[in-house]
N, C-alpha and C positions, 0 to 999 in steps of 0.2 A: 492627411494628418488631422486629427480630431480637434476641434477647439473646446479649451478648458471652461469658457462659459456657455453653458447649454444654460435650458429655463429655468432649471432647479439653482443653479446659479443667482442669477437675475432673482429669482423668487426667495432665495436667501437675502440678499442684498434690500429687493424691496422690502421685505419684513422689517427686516434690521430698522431700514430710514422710518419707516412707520413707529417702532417702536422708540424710535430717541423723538419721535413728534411727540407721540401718546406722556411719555416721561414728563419733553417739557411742559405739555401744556397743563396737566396735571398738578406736578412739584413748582413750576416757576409763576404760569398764569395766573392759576386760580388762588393760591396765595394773594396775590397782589389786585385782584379782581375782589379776593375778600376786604380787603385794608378799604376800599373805593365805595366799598356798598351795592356791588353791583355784579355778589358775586350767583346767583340765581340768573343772569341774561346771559353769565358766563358759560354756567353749566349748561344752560339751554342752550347756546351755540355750539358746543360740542358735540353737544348728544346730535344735533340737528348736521354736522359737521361728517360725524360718523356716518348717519346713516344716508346722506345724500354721497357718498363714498361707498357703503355697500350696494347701493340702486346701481353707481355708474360705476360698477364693477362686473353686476350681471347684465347691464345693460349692454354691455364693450367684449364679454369674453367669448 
């Protein structure tokens, strides 16, 4: 019998969860990182966020 989650599966799902991160941090964080004054340390944690998540993506696959 074959099972209905294979990678493409899995790799559906991870996207997904990545993409309601990406949303929140975007719409809910950086709003309220803006209200604080400290919304430039915010977007540089992202950006620094993202790409230490694409290294240890090719670093792991």
């Amino acid at each position: 019998m074959r099972s209905i989650f294979n990678e493409a599966t899995f790799g559906v799902i991870f996207a997904s969860v990545a993409g309601i991160m990406v949303y929140i941090s975007l719409d809910e964080l950086l709003p309220t990182a803006e209200e604080y004054g400290e919304h430039h340390l915010a977007i540089g944690g992202l950006i620094v966020g993202m790409f230490i998540m694409a290294v240890s993506l090719l670093l792991f696959a």
